[in-house]
N, C-alpha and C positions, 0 to 999 in steps of 0.2 A: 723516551721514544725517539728513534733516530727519524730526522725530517728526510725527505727526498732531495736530487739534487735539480737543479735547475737547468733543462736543457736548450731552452730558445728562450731572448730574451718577447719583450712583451709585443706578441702579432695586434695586428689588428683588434683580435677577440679575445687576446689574454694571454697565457705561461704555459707552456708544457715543462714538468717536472716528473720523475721518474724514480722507482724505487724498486729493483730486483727485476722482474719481467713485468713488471706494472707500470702503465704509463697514466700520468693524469693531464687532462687538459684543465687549466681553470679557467672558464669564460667570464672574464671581466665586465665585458660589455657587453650589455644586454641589447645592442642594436644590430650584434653580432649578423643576423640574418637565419636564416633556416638551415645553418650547415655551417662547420669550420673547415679550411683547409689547412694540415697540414704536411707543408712541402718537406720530401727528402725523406719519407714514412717508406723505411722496406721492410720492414720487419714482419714476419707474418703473424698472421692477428688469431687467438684464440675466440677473445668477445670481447665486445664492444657494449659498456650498460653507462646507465645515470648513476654517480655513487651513491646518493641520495635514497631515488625512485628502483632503484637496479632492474630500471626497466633495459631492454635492449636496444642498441642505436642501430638505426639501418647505417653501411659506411658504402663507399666504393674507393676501392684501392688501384690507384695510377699509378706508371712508372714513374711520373711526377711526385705523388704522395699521397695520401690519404683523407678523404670526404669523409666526415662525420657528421648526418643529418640529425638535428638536434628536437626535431619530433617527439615525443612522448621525456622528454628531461627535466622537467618539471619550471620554476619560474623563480628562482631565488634571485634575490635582488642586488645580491653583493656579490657572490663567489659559487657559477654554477658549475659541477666538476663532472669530467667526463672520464670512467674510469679504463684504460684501454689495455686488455691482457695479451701478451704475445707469448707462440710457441714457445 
């Protein structure tokens, strides 16, 4: 299985890493807060889920970059993934 590649080194809440039109966020840290930002997000977004839970994330999208409120993502303790599909 080919791995994804590694597009920001480690934010505040963890790695974004990316494979075809998928993008993942892994949230490392769990003190992350109610939301991750990621800066320099234009890509436009098909869906936004938990990979896990594949529940859906609420987001809002800035010229800045992209809100992902991590509401309904479930509680893993090591590696919580956000899976983000773009057009």
């Amino acid at each position: 299985m080919e791995r994804g590649v590694i597009l920001s080194s480690l934010k505040k809440w963890g790695v974004l890493t990316a494979k075809g039109k998928r993008y993942f966020a892994h949230i490392l840290n769990t003190d992350s807060g109610p939301y991750i930002f990621i800066p320099g997000f234009k890509e436009k977004i098909a869906s936004v889920t938990g990979f896990k839970t594949q529940n859906k994330l609420k987001t809002n999208q800035q010229p800045e970059g992209l809100f992902v409120y991590l509401a309904g993502l479930g509680n893993d303790r090591i590696d919580r993934i956000v899976e983000i599909d773009i057009e």
